[in-house]
DOLO-676635 format. One line per field, with one value per residue (C-alpha): x, y, z; chain. Coordinates in Angstrom, 3 decimals, m for minus. Layout:
// residues N
X	X; ...;
Y	Y; ...;
Z	Z; ...;
c	A; ...;
***
This chain:
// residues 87
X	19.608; 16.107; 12.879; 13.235; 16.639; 16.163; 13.282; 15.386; 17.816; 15.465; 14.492; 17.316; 18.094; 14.972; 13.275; 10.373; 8.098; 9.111; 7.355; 4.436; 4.666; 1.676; 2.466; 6.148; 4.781; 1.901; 5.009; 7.379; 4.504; 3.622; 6.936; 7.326; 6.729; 4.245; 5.188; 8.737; 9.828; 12.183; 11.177; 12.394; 12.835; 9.538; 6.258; 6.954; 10.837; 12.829; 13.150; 17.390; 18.913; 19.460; 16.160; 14.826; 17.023; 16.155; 12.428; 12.379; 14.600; 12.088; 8.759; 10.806; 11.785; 8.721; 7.329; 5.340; 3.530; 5.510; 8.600; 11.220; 14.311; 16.942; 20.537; 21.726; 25.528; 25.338; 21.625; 20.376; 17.738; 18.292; 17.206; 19.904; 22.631; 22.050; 22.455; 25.792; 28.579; 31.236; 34.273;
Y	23.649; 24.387; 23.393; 26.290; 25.090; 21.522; 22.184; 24.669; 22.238; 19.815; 22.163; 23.191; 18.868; 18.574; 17.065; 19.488; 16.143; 15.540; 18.528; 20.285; 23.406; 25.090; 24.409; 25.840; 28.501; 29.435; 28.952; 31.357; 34.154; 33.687; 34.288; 37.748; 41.068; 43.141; 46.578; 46.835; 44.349; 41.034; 36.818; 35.539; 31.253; 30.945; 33.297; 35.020; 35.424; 38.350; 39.138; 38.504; 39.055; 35.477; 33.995; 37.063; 36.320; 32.632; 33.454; 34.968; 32.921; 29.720; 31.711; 32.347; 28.470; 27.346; 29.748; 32.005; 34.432; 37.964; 36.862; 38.069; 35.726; 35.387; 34.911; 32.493; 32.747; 36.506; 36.099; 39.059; 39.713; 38.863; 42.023; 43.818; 41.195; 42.397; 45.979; 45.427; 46.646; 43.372; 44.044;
Z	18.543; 18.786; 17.170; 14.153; 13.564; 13.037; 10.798; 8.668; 7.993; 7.217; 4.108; 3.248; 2.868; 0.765; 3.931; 3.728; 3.774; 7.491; 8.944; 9.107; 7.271; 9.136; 12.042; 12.235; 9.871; 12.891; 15.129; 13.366; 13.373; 16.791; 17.958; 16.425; 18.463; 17.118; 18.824; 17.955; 15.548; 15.119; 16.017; 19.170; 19.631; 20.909; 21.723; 24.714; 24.867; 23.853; 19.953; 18.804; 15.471; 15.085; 15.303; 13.001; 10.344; 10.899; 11.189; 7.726; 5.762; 7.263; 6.268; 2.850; 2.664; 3.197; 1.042; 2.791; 0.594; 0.906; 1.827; m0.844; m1.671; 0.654; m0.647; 2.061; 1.725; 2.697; 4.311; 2.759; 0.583; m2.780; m4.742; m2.375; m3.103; m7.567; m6.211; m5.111; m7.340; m7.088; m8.853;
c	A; A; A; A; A; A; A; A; A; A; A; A; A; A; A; A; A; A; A; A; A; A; A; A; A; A; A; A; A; A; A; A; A; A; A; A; A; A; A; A; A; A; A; A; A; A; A; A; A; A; A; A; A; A; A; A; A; A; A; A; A; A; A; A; A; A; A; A; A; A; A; A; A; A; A; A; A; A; A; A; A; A; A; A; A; A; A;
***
């Protein structure tokens, strides 16, 4: 597991205390890629679905300003979740 990992499930244990928010905050933006989109593991490697959806939902956890909720049992954004008709 890497470095974005462990610190996400350090939040999500109420363990926000043990890391630096800034720091993994500055980490999380500099791994994204500008031109065409997504948040790879760590600045310089190729983007991947899994570390953007683990990107946002951090910057969201450690609530970065912009980020809307993300419902984590179907890790998509909240105000999409209320638009679905569940019957």
């Amino acid at each position: 597991m890497d470095g974005l990992g462990k610190s996400l499930i350090l939040i999500m244990i109420d363990r926000v205390h043990c890391i630096e928010k800034a720091k993994l905050v500055k980490f999380i933006l500099d791994s994204q890629d500008m031109d065409n989109g997504g948040i790879s593991d760590r600045p310089e490697d190729a983007v991947d679905i899994f570390h953007t959806y683990f990107g946002v939902a951090g910057l969201f956890l450690l609530e970065y300003p912009g980020v809307k909720s993300i419902d984590p049992a179907y890790a998509l954004p909240v105000h999409v979740i209320n638009r679905i008709p569940f019957s």
